[in-house]
mmCIF file of the N, C-alpha and C atoms, coordinates in Angstrom:
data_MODEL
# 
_entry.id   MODEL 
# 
loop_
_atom_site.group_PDB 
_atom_site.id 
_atom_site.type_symbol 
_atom_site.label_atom_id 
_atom_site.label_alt_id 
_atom_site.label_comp_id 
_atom_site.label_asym_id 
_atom_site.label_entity_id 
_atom_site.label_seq_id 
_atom_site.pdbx_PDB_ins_code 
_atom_site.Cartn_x 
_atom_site.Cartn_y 
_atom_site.Cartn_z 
_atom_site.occupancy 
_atom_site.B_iso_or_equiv 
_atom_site.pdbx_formal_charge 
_atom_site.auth_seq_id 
_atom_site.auth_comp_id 
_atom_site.auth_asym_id 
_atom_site.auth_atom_id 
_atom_site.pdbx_PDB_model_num 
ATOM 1   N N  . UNK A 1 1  ? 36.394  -16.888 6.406   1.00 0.00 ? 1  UNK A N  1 
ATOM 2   C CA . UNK A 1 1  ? 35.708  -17.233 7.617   1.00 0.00 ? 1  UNK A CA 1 
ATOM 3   C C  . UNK A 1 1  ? 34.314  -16.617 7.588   1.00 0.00 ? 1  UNK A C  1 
ATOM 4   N N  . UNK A 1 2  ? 33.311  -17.261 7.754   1.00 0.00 ? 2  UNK A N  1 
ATOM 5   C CA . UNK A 1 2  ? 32.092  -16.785 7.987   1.00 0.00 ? 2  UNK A CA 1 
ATOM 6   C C  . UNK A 1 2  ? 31.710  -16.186 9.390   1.00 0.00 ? 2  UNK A C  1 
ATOM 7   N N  . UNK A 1 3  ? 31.054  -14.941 9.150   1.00 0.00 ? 3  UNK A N  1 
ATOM 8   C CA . UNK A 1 3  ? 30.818  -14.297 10.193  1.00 0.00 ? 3  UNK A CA 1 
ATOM 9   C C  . UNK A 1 3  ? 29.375  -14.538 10.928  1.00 0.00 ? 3  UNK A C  1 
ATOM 10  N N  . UNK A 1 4  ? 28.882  -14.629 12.015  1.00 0.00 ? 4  UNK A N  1 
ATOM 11  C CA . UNK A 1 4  ? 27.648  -14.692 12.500  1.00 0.00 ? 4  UNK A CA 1 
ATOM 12  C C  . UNK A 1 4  ? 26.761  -13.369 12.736  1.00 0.00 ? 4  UNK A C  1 
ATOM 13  N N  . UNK A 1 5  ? 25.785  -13.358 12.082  1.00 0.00 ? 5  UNK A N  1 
ATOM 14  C CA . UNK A 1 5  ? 24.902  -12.050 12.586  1.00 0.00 ? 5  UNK A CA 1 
ATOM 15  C C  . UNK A 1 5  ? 23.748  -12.810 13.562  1.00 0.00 ? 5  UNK A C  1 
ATOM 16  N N  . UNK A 1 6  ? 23.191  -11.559 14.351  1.00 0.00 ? 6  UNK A N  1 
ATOM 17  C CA . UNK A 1 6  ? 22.524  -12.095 14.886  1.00 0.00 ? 6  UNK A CA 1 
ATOM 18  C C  . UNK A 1 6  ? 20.859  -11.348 14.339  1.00 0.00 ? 6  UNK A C  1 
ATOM 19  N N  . UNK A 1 7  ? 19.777  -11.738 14.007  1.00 0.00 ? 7  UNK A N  1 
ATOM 20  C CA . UNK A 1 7  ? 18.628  -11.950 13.525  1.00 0.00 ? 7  UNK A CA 1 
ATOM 21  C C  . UNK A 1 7  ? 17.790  -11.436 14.380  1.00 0.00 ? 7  UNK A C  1 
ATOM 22  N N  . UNK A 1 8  ? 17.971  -10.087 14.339  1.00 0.00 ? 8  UNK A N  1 
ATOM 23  C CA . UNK A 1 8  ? 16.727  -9.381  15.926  1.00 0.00 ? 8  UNK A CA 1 
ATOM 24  C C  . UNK A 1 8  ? 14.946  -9.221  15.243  1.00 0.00 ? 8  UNK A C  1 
ATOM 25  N N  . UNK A 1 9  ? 14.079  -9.567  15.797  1.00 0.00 ? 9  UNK A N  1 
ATOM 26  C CA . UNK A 1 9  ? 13.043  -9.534  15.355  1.00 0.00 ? 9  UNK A CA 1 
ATOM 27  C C  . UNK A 1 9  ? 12.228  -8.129  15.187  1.00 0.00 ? 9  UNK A C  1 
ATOM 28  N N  . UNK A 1 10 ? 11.755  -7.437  14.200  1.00 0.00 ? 10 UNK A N  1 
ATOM 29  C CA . UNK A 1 10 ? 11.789  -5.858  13.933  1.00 0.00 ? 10 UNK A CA 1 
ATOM 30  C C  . UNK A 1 10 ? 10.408  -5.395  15.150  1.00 0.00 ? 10 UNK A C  1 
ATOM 31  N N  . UNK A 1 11 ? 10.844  -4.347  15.541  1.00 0.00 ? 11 UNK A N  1 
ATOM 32  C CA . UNK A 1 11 ? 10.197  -4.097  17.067  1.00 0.00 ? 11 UNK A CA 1 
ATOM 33  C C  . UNK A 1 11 ? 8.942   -3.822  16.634  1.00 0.00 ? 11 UNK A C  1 
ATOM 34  N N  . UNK A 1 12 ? 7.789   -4.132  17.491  1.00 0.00 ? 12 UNK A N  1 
ATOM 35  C CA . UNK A 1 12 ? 6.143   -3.958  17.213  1.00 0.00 ? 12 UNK A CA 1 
ATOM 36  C C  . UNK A 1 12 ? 5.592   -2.554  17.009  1.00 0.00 ? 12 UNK A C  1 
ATOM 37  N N  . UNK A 1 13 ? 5.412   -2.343  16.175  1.00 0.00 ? 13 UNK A N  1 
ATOM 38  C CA . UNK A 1 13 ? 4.632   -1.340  15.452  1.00 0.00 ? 13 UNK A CA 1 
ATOM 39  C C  . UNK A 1 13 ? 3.271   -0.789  17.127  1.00 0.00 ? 13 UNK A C  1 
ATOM 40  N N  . UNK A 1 14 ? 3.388   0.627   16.725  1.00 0.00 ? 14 UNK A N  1 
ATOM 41  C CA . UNK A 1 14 ? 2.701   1.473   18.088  1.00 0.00 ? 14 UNK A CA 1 
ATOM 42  C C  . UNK A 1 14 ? 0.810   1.476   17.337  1.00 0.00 ? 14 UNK A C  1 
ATOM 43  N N  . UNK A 1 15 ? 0.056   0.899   18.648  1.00 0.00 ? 15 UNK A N  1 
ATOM 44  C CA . UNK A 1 15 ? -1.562  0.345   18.017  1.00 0.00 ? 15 UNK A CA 1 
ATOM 45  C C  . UNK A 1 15 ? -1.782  1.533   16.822  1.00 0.00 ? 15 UNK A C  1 
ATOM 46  N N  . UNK A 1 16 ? -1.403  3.117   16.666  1.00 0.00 ? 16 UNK A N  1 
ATOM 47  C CA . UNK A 1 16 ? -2.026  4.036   15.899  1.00 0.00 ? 16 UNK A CA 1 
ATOM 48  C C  . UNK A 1 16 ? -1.616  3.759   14.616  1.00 0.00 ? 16 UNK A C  1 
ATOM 49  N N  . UNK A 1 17 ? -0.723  3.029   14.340  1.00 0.00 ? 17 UNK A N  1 
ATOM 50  C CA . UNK A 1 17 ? -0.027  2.937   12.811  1.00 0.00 ? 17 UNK A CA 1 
ATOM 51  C C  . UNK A 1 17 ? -1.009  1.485   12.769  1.00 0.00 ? 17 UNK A C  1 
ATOM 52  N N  . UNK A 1 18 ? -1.400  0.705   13.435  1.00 0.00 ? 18 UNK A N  1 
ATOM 53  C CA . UNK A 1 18 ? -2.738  -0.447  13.163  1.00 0.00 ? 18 UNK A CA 1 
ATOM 54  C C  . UNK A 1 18 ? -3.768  0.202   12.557  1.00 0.00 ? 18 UNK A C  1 
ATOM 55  N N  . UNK A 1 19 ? -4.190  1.426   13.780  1.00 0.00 ? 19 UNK A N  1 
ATOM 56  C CA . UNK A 1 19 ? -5.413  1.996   13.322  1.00 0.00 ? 19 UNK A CA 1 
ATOM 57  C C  . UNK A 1 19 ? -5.537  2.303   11.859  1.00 0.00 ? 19 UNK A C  1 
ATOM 58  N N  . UNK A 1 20 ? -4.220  3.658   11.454  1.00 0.00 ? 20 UNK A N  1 
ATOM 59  C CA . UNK A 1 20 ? -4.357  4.074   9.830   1.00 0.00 ? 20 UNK A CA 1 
ATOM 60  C C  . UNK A 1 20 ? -3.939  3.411   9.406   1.00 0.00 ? 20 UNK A C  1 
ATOM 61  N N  . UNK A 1 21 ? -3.544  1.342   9.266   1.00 0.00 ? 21 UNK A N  1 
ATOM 62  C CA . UNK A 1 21 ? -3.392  0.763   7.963   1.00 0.00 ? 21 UNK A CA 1 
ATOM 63  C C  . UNK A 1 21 ? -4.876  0.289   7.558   1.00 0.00 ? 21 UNK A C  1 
ATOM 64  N N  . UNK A 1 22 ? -5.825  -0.267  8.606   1.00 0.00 ? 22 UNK A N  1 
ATOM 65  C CA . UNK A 1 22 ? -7.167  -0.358  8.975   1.00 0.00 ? 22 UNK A CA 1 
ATOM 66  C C  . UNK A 1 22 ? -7.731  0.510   7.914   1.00 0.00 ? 22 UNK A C  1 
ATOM 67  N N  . UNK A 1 23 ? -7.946  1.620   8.544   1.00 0.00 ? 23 UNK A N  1 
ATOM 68  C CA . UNK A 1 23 ? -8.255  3.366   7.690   1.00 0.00 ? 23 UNK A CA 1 
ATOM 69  C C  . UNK A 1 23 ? -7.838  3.047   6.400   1.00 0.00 ? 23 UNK A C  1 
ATOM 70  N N  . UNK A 1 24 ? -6.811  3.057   6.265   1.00 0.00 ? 24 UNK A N  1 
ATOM 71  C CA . UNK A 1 24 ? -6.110  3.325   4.818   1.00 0.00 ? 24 UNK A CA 1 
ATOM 72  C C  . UNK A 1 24 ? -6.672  1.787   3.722   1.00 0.00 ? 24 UNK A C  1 
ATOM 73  N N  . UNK A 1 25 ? -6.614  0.759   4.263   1.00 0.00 ? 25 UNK A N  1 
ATOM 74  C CA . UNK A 1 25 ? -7.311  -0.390  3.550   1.00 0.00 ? 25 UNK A CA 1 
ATOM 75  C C  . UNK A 1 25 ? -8.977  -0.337  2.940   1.00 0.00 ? 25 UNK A C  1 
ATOM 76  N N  . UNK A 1 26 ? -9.489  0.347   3.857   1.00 0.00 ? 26 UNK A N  1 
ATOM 77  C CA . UNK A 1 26 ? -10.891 0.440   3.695   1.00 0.00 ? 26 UNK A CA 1 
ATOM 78  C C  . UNK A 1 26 ? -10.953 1.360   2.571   1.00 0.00 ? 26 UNK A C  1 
ATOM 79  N N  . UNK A 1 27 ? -10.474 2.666   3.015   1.00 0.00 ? 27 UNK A N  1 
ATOM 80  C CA . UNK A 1 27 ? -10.804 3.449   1.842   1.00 0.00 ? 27 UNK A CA 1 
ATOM 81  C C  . UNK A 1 27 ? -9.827  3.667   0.968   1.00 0.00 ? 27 UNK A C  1 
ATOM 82  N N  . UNK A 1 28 ? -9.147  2.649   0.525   1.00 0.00 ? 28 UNK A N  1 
ATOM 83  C CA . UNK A 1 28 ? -8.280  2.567   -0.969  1.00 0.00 ? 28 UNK A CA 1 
ATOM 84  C C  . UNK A 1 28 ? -9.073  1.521   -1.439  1.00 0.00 ? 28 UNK A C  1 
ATOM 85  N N  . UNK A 1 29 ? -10.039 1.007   -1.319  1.00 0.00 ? 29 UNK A N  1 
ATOM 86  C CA . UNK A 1 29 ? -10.839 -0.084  -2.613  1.00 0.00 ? 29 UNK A CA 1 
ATOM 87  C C  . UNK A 1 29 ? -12.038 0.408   -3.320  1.00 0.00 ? 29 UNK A C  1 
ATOM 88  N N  . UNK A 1 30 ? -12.579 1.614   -2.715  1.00 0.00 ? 30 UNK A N  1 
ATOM 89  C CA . UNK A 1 30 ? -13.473 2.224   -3.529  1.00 0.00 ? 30 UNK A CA 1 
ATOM 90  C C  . UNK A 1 30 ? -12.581 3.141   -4.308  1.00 0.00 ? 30 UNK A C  1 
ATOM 91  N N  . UNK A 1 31 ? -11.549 4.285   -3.687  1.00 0.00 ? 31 UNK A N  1 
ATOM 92  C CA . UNK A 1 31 ? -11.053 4.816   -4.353  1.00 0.00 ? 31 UNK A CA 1 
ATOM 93  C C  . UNK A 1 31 ? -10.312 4.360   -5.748  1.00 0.00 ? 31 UNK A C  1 
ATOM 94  N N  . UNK A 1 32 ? -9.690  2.821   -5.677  1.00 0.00 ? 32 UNK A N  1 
ATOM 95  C CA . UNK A 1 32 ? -9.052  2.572   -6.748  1.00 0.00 ? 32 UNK A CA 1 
ATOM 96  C C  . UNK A 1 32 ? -10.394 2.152   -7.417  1.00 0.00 ? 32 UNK A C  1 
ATOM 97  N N  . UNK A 1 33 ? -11.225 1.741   -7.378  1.00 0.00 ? 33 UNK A N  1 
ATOM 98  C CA . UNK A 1 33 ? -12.508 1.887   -7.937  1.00 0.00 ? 33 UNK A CA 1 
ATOM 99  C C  . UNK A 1 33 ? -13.070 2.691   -8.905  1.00 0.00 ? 33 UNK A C  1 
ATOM 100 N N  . UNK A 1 34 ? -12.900 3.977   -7.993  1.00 0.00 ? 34 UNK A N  1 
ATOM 101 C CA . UNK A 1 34 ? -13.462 4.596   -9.123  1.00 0.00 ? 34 UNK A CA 1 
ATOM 102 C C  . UNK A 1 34 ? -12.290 5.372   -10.126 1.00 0.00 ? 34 UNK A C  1 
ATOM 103 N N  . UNK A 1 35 ? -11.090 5.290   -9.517  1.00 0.00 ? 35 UNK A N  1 
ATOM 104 C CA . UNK A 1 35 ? -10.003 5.809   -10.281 1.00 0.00 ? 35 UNK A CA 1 
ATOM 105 C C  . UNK A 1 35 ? -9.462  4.163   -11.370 1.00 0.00 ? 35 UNK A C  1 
ATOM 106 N N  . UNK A 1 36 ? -10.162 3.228   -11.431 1.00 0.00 ? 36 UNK A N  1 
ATOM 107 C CA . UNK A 1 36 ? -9.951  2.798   -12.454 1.00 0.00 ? 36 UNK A CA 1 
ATOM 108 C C  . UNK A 1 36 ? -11.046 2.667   -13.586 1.00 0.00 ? 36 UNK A C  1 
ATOM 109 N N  . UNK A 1 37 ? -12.530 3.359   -13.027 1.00 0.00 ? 37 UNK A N  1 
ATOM 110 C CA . UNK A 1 37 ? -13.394 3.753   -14.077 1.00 0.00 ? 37 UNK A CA 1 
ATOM 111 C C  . UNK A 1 37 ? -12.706 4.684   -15.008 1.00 0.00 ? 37 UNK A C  1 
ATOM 112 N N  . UNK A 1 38 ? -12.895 5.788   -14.129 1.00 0.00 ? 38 UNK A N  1 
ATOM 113 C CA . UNK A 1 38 ? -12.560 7.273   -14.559 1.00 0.00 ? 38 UNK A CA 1 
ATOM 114 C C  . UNK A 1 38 ? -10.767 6.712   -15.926 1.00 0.00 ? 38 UNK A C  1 
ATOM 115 N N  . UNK A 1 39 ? -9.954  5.869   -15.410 1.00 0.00 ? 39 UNK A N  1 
ATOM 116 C CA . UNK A 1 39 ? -9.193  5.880   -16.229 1.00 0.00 ? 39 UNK A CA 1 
ATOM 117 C C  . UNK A 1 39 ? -9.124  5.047   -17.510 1.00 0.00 ? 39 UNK A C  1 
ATOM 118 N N  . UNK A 1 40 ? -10.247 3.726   -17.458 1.00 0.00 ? 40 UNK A N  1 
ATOM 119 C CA . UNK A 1 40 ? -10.996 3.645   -18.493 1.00 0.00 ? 40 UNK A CA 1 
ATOM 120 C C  . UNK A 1 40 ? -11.799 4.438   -19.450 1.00 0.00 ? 40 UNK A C  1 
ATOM 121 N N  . UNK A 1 41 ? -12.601 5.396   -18.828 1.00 0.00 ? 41 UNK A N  1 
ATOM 122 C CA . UNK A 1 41 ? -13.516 6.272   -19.725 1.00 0.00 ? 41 UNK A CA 1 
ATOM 123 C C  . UNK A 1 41 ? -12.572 7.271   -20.598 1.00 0.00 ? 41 UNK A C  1 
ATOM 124 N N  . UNK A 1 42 ? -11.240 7.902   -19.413 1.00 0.00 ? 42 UNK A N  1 
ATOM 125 C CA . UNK A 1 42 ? -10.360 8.761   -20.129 1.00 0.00 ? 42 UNK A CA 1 
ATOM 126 C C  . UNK A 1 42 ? -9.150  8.787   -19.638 1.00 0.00 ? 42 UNK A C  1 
ATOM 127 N N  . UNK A 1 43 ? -8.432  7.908   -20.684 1.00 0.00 ? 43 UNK A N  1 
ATOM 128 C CA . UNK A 1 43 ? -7.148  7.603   -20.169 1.00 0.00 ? 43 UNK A CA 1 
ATOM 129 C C  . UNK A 1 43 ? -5.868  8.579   -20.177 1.00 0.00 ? 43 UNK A C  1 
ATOM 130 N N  . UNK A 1 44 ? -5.541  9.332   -19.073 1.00 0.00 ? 44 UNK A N  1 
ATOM 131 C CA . UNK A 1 44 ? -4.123  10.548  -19.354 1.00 0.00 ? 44 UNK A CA 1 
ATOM 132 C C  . UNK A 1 44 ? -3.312  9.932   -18.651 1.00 0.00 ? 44 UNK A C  1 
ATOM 133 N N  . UNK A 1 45 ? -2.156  10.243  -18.801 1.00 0.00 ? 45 UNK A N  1 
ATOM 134 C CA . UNK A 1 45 ? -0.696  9.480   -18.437 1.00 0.00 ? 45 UNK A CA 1 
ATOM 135 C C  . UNK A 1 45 ? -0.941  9.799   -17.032 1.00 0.00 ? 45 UNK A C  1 
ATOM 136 N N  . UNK A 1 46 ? -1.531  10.546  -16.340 1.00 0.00 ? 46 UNK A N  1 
ATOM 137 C CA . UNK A 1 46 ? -1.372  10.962  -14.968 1.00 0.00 ? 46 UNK A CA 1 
ATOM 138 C C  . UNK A 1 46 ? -2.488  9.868   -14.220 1.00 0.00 ? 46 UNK A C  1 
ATOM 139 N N  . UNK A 1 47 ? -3.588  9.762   -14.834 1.00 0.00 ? 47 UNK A N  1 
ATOM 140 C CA . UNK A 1 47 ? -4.281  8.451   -14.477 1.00 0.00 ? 47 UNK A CA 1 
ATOM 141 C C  . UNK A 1 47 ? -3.792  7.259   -13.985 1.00 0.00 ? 47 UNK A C  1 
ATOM 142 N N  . UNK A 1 48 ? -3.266  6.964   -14.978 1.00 0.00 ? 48 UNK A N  1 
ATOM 143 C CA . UNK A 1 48 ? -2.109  5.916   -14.977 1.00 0.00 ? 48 UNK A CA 1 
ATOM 144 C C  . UNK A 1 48 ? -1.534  5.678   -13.897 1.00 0.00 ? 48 UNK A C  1 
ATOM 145 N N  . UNK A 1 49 ? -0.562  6.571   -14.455 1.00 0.00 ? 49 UNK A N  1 
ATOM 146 C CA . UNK A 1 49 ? 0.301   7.142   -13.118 1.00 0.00 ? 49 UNK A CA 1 
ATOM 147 C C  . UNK A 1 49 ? -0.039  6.836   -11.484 1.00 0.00 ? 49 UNK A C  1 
ATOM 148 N N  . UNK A 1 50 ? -1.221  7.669   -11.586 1.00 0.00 ? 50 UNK A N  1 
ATOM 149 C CA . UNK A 1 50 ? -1.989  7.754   -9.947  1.00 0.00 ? 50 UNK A CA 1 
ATOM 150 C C  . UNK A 1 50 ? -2.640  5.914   -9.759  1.00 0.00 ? 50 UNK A C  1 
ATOM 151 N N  . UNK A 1 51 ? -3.291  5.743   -10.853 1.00 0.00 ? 51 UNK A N  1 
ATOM 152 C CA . UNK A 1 51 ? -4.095  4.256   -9.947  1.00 0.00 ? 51 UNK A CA 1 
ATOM 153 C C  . UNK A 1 51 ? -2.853  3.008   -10.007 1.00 0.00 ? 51 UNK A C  1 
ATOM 154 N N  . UNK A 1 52 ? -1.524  3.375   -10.704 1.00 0.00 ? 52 UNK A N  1 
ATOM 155 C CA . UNK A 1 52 ? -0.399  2.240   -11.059 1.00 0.00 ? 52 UNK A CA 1 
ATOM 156 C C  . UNK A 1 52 ? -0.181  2.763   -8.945  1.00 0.00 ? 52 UNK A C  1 
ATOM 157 N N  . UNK A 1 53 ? 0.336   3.882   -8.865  1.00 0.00 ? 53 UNK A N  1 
ATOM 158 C CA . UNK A 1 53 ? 0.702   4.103   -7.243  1.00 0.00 ? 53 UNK A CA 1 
ATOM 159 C C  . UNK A 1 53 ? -0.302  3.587   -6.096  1.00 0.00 ? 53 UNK A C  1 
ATOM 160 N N  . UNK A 1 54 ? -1.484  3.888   -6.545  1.00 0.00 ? 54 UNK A N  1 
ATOM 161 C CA . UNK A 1 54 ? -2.346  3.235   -5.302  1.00 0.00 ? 54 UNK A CA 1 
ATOM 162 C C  . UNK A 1 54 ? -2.853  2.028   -5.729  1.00 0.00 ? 54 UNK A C  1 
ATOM 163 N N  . UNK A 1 55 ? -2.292  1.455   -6.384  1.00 0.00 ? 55 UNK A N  1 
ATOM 164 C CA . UNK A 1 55 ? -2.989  -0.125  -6.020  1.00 0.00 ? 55 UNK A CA 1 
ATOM 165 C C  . UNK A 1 55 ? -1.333  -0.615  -5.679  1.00 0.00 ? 55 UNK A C  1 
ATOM 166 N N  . UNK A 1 56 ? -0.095  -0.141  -5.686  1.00 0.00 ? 56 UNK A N  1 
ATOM 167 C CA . UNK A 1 56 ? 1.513   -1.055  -5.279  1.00 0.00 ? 56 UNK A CA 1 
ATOM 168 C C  . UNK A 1 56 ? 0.951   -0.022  -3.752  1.00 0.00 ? 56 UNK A C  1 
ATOM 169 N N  . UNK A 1 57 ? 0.192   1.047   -3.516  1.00 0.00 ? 57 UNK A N  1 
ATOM 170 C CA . UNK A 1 57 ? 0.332   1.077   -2.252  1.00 0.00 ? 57 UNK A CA 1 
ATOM 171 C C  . UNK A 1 57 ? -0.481  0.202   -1.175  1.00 0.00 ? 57 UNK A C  1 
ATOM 172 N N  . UNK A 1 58 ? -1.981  0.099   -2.136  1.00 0.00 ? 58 UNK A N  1 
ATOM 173 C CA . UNK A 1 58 ? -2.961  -0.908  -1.388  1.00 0.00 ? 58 UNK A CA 1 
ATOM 174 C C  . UNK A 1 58 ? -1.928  -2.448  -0.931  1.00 0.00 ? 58 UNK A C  1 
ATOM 175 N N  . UNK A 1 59 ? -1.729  -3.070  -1.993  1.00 0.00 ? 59 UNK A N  1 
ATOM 176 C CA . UNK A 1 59 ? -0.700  -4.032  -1.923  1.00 0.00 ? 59 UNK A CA 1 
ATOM 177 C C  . UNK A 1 59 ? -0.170  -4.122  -1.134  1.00 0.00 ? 59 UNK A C  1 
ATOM 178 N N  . UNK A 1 60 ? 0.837   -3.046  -0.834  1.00 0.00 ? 60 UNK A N  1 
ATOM 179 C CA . UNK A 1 60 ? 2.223   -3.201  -0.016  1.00 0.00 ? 60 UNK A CA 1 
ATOM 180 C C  . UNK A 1 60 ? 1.561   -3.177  1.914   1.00 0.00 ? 60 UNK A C  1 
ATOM 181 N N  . UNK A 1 61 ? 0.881   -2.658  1.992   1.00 0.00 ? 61 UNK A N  1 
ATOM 182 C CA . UNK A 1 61 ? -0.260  -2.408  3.091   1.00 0.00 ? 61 UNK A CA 1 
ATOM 183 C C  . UNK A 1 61 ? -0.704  -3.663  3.061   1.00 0.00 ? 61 UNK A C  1 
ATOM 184 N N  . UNK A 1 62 ? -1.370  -4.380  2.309   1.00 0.00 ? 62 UNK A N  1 
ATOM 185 C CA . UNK A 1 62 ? -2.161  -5.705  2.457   1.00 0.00 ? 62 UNK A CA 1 
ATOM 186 C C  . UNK A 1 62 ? -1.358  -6.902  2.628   1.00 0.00 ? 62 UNK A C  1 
ATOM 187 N N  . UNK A 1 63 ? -0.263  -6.551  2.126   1.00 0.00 ? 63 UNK A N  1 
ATOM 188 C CA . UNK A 1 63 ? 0.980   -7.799  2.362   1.00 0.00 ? 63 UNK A CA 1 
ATOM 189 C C  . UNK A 1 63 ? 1.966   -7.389  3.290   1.00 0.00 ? 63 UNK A C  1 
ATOM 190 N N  . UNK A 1 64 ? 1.991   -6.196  4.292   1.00 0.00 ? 64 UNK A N  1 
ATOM 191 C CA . UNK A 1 64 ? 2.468   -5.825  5.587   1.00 0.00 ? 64 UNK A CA 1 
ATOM 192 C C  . UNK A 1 64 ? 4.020   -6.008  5.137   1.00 0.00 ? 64 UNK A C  1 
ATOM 193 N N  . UNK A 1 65 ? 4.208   -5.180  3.945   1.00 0.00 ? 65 UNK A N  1 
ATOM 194 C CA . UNK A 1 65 ? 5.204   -4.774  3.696   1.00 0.00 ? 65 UNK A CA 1 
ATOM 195 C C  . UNK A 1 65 ? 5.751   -3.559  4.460   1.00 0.00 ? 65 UNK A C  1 
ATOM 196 N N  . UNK A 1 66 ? 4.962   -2.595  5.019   1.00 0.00 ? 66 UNK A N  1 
ATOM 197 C CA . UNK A 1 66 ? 5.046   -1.447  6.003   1.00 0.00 ? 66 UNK A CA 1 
ATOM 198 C C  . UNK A 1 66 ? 5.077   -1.755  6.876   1.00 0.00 ? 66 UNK A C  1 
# 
């Protein structure tokens, strides 16, 4: 027998978490900027590391995955 769920729509986010995705969008495109110079000129696993995390975080922010 199939069961019914019911599909509640996820409750609206409070305006200050608007404000710092705002904040946080602006200044993650220079930063990955220059953290993908810097990891061109000299590449260490931690480079990597750091600009692989902030650009799935820019992302996940830009596609309102949060």
């Amino acid at each position: 027998m199939k069961r019914r769920f019911r599909h509640f729509p996820p409750p609206p986010r409070p305006r200050f978490w608007w404000k710092i995705r705002a904040i946080c969008l602006q200044i993650f495109v220079p930063l990955i900027g220059f953290q993908l110079i810097r990891t061109f000129f000299l590449p260490t696993t931690f480079d990597i590391i750091l600009l692989t995390l902030m650009i799935v975080f820019y992302l996940s922010l830009r596609l309102e995955l949060f």
